[in-house]
N, C-alpha and C positions, 0 to 999 in steps of 0.2 A: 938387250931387247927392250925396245920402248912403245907406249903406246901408239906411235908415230910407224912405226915398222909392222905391227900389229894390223893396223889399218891398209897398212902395202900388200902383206899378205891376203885380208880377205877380200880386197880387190882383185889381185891375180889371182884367186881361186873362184871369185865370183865370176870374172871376164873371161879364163883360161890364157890368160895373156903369159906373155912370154919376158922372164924365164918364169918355166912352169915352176913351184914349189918343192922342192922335196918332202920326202918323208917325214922327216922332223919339221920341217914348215908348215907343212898340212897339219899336223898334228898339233903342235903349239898354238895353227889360227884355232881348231876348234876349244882346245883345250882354255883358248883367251875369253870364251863366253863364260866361263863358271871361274878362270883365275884370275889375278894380272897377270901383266906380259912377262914378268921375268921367272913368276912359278911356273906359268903354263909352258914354261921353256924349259927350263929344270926338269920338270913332271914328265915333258914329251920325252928329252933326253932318256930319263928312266926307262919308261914302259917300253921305249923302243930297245932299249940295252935287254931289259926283262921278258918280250916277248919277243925282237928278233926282226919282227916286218909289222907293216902299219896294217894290212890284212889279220894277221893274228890277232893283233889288238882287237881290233875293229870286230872278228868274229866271235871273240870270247865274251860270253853271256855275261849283262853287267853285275848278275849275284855272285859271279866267282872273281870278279875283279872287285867286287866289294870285301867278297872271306877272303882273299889274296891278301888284304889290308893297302890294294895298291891303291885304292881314292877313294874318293866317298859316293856316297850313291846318289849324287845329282850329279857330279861328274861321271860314273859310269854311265847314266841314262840317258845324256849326253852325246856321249860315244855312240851307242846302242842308234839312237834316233838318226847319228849321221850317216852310219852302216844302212839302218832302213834307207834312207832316203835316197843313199847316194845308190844302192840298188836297183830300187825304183827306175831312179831317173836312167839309169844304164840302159835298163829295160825299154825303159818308153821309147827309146831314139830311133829303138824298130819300126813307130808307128809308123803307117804308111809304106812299111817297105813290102813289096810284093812281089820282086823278083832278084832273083840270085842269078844273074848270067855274068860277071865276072869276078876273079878271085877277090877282088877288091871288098865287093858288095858280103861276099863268101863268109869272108874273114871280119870285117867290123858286125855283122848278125849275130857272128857266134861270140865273139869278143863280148859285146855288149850282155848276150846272156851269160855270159861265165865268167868274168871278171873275177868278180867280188864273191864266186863261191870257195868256203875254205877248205872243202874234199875235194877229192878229184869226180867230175858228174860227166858221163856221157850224153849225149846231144844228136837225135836225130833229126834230121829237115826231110821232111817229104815234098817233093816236087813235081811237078805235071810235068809231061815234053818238052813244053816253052821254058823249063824252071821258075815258075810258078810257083808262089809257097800255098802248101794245101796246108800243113799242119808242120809242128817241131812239138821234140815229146822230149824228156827227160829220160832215160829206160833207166841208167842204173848209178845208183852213187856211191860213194868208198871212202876210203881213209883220207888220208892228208897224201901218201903217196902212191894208190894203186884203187883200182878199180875192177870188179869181176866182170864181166863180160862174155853174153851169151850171145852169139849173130844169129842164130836162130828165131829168139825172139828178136830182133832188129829187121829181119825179114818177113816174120810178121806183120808185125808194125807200119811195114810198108805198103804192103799187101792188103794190110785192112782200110790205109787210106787208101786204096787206088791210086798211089804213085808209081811215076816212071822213071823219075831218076830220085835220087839221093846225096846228100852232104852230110856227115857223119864227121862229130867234132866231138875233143873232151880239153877238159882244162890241167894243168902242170901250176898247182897253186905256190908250190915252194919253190919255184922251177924255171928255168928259158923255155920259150915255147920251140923247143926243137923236138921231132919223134925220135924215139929212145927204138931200139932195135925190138924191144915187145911191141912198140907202138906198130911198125911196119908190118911184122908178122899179125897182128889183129888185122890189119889193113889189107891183107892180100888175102887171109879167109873170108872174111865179113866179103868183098870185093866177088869172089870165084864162087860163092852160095846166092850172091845179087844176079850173077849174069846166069845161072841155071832156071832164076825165077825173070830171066827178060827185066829186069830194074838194073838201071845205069847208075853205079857209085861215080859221082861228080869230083869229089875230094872228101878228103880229112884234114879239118883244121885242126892244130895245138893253139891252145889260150895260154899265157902266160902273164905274168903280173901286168907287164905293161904293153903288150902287144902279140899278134896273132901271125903263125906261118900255116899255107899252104901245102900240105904232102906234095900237092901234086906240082903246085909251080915255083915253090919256093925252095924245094932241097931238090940232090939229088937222088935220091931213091928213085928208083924203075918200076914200080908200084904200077903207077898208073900208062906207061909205057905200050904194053902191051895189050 
């Protein structure tokens, strides 16, 4: 790895250009602002062997990555700051969005909010008729692989915006964003308590490391069928 290659990387990651980065790419460019190019490459190697995915990293508070003894604490804060930021910016890409009328639109709203969380977070979109976003709420968050869930309160929730329909998303952070057979069965109660209150469940999106499925248009499940 040379300073030369260094410079490639935080250009494709600055442009999004293609080929995208991987894991250890990504991590080596940021690791290249506190090392040179060839520790920062060594270091990325490590932390990835030691923690697994570039999410782990990225979510473990820079004071346990410091008593870990895995860097030092300008390199952890580092880290920390890109985690912020790269957040951030996920989030902000919503700006301006105001309607959710196809899967497409669906699935990058929720993607962009749930990415980068390292629990699993449930995700309500309240929506007018037209689906409209009135509001999105976070209701409940969990471990790294489960999430408790009341549709009770999600129905609530809806009720208190004065919405009419609904999108109902959580994130798979360890995981493919495919629904797991708990996922569908959540999906078909939360679903049959919506339509007693007159509110139209739209879909449930799965978030996963690098991209978002549809319940309704992207498997098959019968879910939204009937």
């Amino acid at each position: 790895m040379t300073d030369s290659d260094i410079k490639e990387l935080r250009k494709r990651l600055a442009e999004g250009s293609e080929p995208k980065p991987d894991e250890a790419e990504t991590l080596t460019a940021i690791l290249s602002y506190s090392k040179g190019a060839e520790e920062a490459k060594r270091l990325a190697e490590k932390l990835l062997k030691d923690y697994g995915t570039l999410n782990n990293l990225l979510t473990t508070p820079p004071s346990r990555l410091v008593k870990n003894r895995c860097i030092d604490e300008q390199t952890a804060v580092l880290i920390s700051l890109f985690y912020t930021g790269a957040t951030s910016l996920s989030r902000h890409k919503n700006d301006g969005v105001k309607i959710l009328n196809t899967p497409e639109k669906a699935k990058e709203y929720a993607y962009n909010l749930l990415r980068y969380m390292p629990n699993e977070q449930f995700l309500v979109i309240s929506l007018n008729d037209k689906k409209r976003i009135i509001s999105y709420s976070i209701l409940f968050e969990g471990t790294v692989n489960s999430t408790y869930i009341e549709p009770q309160k999600i129905a609530e929730t809806l009720i208190d915006d004065g919405a009419s329909r609904a999108i109902i998303a959580h994130n798979h952070p360890n995981g493919a964003p495919h629904p797991s057979q708990k996922d569908i069965g959540l999906t078909v109660r939360i679903r049959e308590l919506l339509n007693m209150t007159g509110i139209i469940l739209d879909d449930h999106i799965i978030v996963g490391k690098s991209s978002a499925v549809s319940m309704k248009y992207d498997t098959d499940s019968s879910v939204f069928n009937s």
